[in-house]
N, C-alpha and C positions, 0 to 999 in steps of 0.2 A: 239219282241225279234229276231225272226228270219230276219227280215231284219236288223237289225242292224248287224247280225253276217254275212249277204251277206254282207252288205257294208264294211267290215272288209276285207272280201275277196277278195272283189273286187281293194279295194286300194293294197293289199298283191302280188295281181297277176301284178296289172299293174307297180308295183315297181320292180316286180322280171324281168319282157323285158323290163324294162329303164336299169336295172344292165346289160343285156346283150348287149344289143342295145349300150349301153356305152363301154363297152370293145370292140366291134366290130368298134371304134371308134378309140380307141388309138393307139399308134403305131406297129409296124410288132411284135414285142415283145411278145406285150399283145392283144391275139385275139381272138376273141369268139371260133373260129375252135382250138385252141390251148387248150383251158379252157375246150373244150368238150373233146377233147381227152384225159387229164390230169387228168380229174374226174373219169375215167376206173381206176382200182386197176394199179400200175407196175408192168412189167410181174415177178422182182424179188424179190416184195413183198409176202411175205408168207401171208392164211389166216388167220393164229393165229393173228401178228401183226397187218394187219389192223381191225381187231373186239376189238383189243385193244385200237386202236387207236381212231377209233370212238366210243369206249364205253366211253370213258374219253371224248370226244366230248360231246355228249349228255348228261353227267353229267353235265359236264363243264356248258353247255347252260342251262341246265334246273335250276344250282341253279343261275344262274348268273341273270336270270329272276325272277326267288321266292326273290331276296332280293330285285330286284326292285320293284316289284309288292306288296307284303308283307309287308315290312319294311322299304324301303324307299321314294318311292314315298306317298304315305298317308301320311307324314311327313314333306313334299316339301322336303325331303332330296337330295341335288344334291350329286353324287358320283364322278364328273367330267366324261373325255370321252362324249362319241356321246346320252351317254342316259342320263348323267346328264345333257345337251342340249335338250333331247328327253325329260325331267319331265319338266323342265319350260317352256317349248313351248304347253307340255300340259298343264296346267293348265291353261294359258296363251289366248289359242284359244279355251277355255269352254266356250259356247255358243256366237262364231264368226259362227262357219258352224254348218248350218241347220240339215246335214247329219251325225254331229258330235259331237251334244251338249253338250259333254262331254267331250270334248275337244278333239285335233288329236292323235290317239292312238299309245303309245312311241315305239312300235317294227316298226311300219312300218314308222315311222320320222325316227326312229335312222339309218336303213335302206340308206336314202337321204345322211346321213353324213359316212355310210360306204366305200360306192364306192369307193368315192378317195382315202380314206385312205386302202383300200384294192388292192390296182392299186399302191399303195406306201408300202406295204407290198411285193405282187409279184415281185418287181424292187428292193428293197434293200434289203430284206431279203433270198429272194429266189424264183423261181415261181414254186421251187416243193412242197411251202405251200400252192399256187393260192387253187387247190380244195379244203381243208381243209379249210382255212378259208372262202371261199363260207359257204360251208356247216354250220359254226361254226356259222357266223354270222345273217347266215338265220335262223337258227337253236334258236338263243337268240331273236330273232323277233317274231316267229312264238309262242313259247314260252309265252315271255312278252305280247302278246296279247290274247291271250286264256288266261292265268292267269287273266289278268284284266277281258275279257268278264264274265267269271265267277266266279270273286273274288267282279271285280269292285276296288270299291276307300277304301275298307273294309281294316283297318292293321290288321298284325296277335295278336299284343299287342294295346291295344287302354291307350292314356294318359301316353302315356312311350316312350318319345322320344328318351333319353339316350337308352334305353335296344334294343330300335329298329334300334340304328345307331351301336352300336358295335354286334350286332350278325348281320345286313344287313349288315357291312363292313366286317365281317370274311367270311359269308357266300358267298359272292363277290368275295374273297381274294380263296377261297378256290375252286370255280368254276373258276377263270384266272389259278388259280394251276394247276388244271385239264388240260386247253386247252396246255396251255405251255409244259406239261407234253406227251399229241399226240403230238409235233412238229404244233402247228397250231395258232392260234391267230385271235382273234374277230374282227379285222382290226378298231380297238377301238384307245386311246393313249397310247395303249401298245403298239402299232406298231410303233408308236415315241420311245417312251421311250426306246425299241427293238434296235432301229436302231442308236439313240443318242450312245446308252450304246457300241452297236458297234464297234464305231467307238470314244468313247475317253474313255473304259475302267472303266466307275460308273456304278454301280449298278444301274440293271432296275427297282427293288423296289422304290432307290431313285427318280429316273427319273420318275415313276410313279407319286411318290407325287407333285411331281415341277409340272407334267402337267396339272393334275387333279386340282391343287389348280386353276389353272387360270381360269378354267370354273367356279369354286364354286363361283368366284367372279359376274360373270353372274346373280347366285342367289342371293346374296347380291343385286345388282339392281334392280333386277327384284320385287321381291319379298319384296324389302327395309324393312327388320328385319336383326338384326344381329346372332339372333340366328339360323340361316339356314347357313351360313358361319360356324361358332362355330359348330354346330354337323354333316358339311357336311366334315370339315377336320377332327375331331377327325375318319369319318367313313373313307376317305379316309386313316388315319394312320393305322389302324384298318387294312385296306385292304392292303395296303402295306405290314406290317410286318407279313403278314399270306403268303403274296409272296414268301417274305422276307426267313419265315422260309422254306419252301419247296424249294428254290432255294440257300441256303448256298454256292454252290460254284463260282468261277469267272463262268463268261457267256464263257470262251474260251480256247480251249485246243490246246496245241502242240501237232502237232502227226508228228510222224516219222516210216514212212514203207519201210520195206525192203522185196523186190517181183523181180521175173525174167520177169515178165509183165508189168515192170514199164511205158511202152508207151501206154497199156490201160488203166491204171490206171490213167495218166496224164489227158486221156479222159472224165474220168467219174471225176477229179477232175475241171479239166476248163471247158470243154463244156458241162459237163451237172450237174455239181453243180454251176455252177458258182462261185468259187472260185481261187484261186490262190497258187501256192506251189513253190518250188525252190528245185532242184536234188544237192544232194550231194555226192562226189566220198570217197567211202571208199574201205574197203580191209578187208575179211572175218578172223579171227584169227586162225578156225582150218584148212579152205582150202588155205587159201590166196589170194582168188581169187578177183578181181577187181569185184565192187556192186554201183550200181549206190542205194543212199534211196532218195525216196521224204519228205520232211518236208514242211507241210503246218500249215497255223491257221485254225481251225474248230471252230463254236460255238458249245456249249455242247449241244443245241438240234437237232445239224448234225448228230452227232458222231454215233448213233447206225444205220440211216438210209448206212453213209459214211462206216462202219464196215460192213455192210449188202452186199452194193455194191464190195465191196475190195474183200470178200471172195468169189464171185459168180465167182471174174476175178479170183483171184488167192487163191484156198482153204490153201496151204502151206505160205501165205505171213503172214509175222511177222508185227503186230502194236503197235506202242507204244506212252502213250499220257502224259502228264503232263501237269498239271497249265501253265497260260502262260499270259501275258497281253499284247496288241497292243499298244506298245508307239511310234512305226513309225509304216508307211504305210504295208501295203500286202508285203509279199515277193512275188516276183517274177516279182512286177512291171516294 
């Protein structure tokens, strides 16, 4: 037992300096010296929020792993994303490696399918998510394997395939809730689905289901029964609409600020959120006086980080946000 659980570690480690070793690889952008500095708290983050932030982290991760480990993989249940990949490649590779008889263990596969998609999180999304979803993803790995080392291939419900794909898909649904809820993301096909919804305005719930279904087809070949398709989308619905309901509203807010610091503010909106805004000339009603506001688009998991920033530059600046949905491009292009 104890070498198995070295060999665990030992794949875990040499995974975690391929993730860096790989960043260190990509462009000026995305660099290992960048991701290091970036994992330090900011200096104008307070410590209440980040202990909140990563408290819903490790929620997030740890149920995201109990429905894999649990409920869905003893099932063959594919959930789509990088671990519904990660279940049929296990099963798949049970007694191919000597080292592994059990087949390759799904946190540290899932792992190999994170990177890029996490290197495509930083670049579209933001890369003041880079640290967070490190942390999230490693976090759902380290997890998914300790659970199996000492759950094993054991379901929590045995003979209940039904009962174990809708509480695995809520339980799923309700841990992606969490991470989304830190501003952070498993660099999973929520990061698609994130980035699609974006940029044409559907819901990422929906975009969830579209991506996820594609891998489920994976199991249907693989695994050639049709019941593994049948209760790996009911689970994926399951997960979606538990999204679905914690995130009721659009993914994107108008905001309109008016501040006498409107040139640092532009700062912290282009060069270090990466985003884009447009200044508009108005005229004060009780002073009269000429005001430049910026109006930009935020997604709504910006918004409390972007409010945080606003008021450090200017504690008197007025904000204001409302619904809003991208049917042309970025203003400010």
């Amino acid at each position: 037992m104890n070498l198995k659980r070295l060999r665990h570690l030992l794949v875990q480690s040499l995974l975690f300096l391929y993730i860096f070793a790989t960043l260190k690889k990509t462009n000026n952008e995305i660099t290992f010296i960048f991701v290091m500095k970036q994992l330090s708290l900011p200096s104008n983050a307070t410590l209440k929020s980040a202990v909140v932030d990563y408290s819903f982290i490790v929620v997030g991760a740890f149920l995201q792993a109990l429905s894999y480990v649990l409920f869905l993989a003893p099932f063959k249940i594919v959930p789509g994303g990088c671990y519904g990949i990660s279940i049929v490649i296990h099963y798949v590779t049970k007694g191919v490696f000597s080292i592994f008889p059990d087949g390759l263990p799904m946190g540290a596969t899932a792992l190999c399918f994170n990177i890029p998609l996490m290197i495509l999180a930083m670049k579209k999304i933001g890369l003041s998510s880079g640290p967070k979803t490190i942390v999230t993803f490693l976090l759902i790995s380290i997890f998914t394997d300790t659970l199996s080392y000492f759950c094993g291939n054991e379901p929590l419900v045995e003979n209940d395939t039904f009962i174990a794909c809708f509480y695995g898909g809520a339980i799923l649904g309700i841990g992606v809730a969490c991470i989304f809820k830190a501003q952070s993301t498993s660099a999973g096909t929520d990061v698609l689905a994130r980035v699609i919804a974006n940029n044409s305005n559907l819901k990422v719930s929906n975009m969830i289901i579209l991506l996820d279904s594609a891998v489920v087809l994976l199991g249907l070949i693989v695994f050639k029964d049709w019941a593994v398709p049948l209760y790996s989308w009911f689970t994926i619905f399951v997960y979606g609409k538990v999204v679905e309901m914690f995130q009721t509203e659009n993914p994107n807010r108008a905001v309109f600020i008016v501040s006498k610091k409107t040139q640092e503010i532009k700062d912290l909106i282009v060069g270090k959120m990466g985003m884009r805004g447009t200044f508009l000339h108005g005229r004060g009603m009780y002073e009269g006086k000429e005001k430049e506001i910026i109006f930009t688009i935020a997604e709504r998991k910006d918004m409390p980080r972007l409010k945080d920033e606003i008021k450090e530059i200017d504690p008197n600046a007025f904000i204001s946000t409302m619904h809003a949905s991208k049917d042309s491009p970025r203003p400010g292009i």
